[in-house]
TORLUMVO-483467 format. One record per residue: residue number from 1; chain; x, y, z of N, C-alpha, C in turn. Coordinates in Angstrom, 2 decimals. Example, Ala and Ser with C-alpha at 12.3 -4.5 7.8 and 13.67 -1.06 7.14 Angstrom:
# residues 2
(atom 1 "A" (13.19 -5.69 7.80) (12.30 -4.50 7.80) (13.20 -3.30 7.80))
(atom 2 "A" (12.85 -2.25 7.08) (13.67 -1.06 7.14) (12.90 0.03 7.87))
END
This chain:
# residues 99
(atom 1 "A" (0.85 -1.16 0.00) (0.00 0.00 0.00) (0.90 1.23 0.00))
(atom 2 "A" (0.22 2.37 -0.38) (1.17 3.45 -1.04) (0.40 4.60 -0.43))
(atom 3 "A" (0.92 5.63 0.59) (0.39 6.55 0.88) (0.79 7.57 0.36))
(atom 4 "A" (0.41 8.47 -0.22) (1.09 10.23 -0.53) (-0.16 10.67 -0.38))
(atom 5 "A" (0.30 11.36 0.80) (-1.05 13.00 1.28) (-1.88 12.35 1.65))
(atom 6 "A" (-2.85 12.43 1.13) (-4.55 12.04 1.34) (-5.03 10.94 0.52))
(atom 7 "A" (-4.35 10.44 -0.84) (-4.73 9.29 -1.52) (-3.98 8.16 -1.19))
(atom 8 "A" (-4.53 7.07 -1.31) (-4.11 5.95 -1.13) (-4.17 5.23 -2.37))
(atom 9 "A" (-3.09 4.24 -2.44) (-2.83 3.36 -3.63) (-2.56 2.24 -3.39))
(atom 10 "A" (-3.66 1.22 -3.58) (-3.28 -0.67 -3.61) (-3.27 -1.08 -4.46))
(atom 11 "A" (-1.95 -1.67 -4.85) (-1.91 -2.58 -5.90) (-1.54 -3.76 -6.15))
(atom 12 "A" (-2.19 -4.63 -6.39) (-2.54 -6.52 -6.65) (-2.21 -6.77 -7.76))
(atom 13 "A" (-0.99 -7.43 -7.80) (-0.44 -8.67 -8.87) (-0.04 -9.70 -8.38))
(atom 14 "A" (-0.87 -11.37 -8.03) (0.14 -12.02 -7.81) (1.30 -12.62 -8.30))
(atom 15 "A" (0.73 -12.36 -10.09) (1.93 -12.96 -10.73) (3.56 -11.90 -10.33))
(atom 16 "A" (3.00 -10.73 -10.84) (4.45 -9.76 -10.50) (4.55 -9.41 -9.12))
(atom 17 "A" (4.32 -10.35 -8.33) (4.85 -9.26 -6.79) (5.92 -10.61 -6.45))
(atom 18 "A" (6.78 -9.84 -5.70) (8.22 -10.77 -5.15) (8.06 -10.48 -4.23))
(atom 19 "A" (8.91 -11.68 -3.29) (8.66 -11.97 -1.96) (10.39 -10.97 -1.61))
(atom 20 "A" (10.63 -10.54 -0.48) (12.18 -10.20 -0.10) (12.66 -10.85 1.02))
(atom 21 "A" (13.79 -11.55 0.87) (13.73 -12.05 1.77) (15.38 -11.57 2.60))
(atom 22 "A" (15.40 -11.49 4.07) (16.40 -10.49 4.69) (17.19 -11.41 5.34))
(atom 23 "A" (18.47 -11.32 5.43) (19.34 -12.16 5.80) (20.73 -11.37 5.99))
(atom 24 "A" (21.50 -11.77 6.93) (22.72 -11.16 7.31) (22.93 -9.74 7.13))
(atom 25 "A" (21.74 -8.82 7.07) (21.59 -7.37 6.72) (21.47 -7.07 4.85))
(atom 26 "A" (21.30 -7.88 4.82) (20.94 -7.85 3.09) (19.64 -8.66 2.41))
(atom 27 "A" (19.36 -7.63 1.45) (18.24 -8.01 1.07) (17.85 -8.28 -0.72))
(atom 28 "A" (17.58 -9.59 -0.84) (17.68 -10.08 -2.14) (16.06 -10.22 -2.63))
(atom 29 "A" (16.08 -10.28 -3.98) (14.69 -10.48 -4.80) (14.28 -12.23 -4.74))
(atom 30 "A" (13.28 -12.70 -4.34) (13.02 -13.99 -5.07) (11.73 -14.10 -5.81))
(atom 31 "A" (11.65 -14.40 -6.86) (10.30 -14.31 -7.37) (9.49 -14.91 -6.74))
(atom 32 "A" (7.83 -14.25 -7.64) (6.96 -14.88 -7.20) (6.73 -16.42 -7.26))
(atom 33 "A" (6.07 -17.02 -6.51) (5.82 -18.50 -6.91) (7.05 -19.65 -6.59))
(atom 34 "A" (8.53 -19.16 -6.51) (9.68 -19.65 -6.03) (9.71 -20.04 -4.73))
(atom 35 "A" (9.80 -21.59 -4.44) (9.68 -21.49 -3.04) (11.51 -21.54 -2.51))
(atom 36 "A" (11.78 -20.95 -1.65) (13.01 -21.09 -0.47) (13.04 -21.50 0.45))
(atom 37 "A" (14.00 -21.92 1.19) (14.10 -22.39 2.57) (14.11 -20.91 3.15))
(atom 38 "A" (14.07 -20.89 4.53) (13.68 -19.89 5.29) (13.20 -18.78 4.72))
(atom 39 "A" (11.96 -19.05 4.58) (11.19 -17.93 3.75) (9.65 -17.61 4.42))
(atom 40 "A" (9.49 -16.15 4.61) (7.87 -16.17 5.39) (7.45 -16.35 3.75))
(atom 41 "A" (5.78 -17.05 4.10) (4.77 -16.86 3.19) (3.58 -16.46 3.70))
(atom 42 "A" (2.99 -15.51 2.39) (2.23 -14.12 2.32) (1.06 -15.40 1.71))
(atom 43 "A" (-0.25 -15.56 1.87) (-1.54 -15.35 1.60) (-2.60 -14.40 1.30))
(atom 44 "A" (-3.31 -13.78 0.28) (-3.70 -12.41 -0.38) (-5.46 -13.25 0.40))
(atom 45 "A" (-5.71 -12.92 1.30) (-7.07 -12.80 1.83) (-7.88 -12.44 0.26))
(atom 46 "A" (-9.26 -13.34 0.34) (-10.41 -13.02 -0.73) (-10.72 -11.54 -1.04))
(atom 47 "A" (-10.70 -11.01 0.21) (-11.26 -9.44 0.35) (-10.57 -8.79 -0.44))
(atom 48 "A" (-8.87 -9.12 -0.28) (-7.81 -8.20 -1.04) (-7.79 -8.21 -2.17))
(atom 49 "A" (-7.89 -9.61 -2.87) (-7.85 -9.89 -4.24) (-9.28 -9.32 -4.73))
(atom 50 "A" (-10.50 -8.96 -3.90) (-11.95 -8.52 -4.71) (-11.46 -6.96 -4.14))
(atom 51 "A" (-10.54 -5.96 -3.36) (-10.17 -5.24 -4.26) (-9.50 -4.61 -4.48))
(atom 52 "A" (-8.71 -5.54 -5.09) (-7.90 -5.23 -6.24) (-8.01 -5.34 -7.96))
(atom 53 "A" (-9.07 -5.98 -7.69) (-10.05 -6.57 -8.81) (-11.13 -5.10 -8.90))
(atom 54 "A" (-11.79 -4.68 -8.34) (-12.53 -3.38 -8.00) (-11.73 -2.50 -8.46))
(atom 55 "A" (-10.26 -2.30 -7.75) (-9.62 -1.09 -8.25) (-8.90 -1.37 -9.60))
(atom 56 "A" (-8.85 -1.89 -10.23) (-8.43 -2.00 -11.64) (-9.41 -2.06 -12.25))
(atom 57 "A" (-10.55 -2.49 -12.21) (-11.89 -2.03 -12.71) (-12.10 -0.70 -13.08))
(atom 58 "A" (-12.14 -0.11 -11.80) (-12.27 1.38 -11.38) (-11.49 1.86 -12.55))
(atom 59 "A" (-9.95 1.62 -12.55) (-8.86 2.48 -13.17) (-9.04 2.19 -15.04))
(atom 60 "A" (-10.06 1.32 -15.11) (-10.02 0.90 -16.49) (-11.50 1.60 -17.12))
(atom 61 "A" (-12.08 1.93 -16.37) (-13.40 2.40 -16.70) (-13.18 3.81 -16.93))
(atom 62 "A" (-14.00 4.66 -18.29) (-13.78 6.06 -18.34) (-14.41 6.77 -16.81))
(atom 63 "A" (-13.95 7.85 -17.42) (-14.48 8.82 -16.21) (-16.15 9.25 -16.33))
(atom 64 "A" (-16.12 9.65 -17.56) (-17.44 9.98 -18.06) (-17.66 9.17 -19.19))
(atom 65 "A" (-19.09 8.60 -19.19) (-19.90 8.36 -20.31) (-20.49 8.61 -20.77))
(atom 66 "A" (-19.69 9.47 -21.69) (-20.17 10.82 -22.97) (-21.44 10.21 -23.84))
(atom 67 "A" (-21.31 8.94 -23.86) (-22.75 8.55 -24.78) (-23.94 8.72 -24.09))
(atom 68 "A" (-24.21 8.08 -22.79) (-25.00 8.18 -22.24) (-25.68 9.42 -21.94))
(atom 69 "A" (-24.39 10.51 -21.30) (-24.97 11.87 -21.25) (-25.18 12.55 -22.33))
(atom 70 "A" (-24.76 12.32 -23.97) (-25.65 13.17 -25.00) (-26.83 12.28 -24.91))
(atom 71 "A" (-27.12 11.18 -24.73) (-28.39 10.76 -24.94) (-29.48 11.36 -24.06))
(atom 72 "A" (-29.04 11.54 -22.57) (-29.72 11.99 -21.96) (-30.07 13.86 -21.94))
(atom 73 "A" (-28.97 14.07 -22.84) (-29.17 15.23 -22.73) (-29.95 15.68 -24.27))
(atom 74 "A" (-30.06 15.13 -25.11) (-31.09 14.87 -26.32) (-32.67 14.74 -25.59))
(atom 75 "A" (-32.41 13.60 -24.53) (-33.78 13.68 -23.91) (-34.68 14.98 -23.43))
(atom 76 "A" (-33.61 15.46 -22.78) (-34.11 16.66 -21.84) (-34.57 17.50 -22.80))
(atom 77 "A" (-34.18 18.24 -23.89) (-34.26 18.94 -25.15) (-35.22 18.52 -25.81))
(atom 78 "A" (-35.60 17.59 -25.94) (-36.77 17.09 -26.59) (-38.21 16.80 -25.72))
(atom 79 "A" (-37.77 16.86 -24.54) (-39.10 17.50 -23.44) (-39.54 15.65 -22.90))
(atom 80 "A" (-38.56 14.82 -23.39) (-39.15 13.28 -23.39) (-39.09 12.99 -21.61))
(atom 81 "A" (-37.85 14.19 -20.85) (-38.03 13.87 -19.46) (-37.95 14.93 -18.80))
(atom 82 "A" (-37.77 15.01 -17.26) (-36.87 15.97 -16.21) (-38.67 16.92 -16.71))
(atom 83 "A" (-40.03 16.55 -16.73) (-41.42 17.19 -16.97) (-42.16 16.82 -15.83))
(atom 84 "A" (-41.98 15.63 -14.92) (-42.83 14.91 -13.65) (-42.12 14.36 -12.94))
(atom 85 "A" (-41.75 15.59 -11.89) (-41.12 15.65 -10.61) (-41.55 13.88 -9.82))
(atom 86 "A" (-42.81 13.79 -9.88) (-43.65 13.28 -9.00) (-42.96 11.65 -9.86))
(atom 87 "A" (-43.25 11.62 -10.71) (-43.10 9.91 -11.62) (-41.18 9.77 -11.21))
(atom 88 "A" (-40.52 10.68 -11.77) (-39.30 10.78 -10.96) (-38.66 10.27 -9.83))
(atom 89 "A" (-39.49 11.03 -9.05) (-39.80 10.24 -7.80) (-39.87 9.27 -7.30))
(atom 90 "A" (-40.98 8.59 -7.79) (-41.44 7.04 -7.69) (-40.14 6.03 -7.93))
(atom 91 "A" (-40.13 6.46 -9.39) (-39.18 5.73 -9.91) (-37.91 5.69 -9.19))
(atom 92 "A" (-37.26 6.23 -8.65) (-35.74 6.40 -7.56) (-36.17 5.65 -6.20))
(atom 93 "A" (-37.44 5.65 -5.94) (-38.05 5.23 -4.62) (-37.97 3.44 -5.10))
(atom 94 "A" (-38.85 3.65 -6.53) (-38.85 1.51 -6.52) (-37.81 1.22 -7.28))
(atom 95 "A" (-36.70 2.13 -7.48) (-35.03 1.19 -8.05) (-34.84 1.30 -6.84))
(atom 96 "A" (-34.65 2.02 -5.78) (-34.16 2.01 -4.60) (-34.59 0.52 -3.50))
(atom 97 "A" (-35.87 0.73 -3.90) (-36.29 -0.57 -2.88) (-36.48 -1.77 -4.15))
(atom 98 "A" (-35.71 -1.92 -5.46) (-35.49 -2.83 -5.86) (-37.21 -3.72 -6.39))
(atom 99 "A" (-38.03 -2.83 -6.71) (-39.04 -2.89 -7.21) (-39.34 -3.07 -9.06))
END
């Protein structure tokens, strides 16, 4: 995990992450998947791997979806919505309770 300031950064590879292992004040690379004698081993808990899976999701997805918002914004212009506060309404109330 990677702190600077106020953001945080996790990042999950099990293929590319290496283990280090410390000995006589020195510290060598062993790859991943390599087993050694006197070596701790690391287990990536379900939680970590769903997200790290989430945050590469996240990082792969645009920011905005420009299609969607000209479509919706074609809508508005054409008077097809954003006219009944009240139906609006409803509707946010039964996606909300999954109706």
């Amino acid at each position: 995990m990677n702190i600077q300031a106020t953001r945080a950064s996790l990042t999950f590879d099990p293929a590319a992450d290496r283990a280090e292992r410390v000995g006589s004040g020195r510290a060598t690379d062993i790859p991943a998947g390599r087993q050694t004698k006197d070596t701790d081993r690391v287990q990536w808990s379900a939680d970590v791997a769903l997200l790290a899976a989430a945050q590469r999701s996240a990082a792969e997805s645009p920011d905005l979806r420009h299609d969607l918002i000209e479509r919706v914004r074609a809508k508005l212009q054409a008077g097809d919505v954003g006219q009944d506060a009240e139906q609006l309404a409803e509707r946010l109330i039964d996606h909300l309770l999954g109706s």
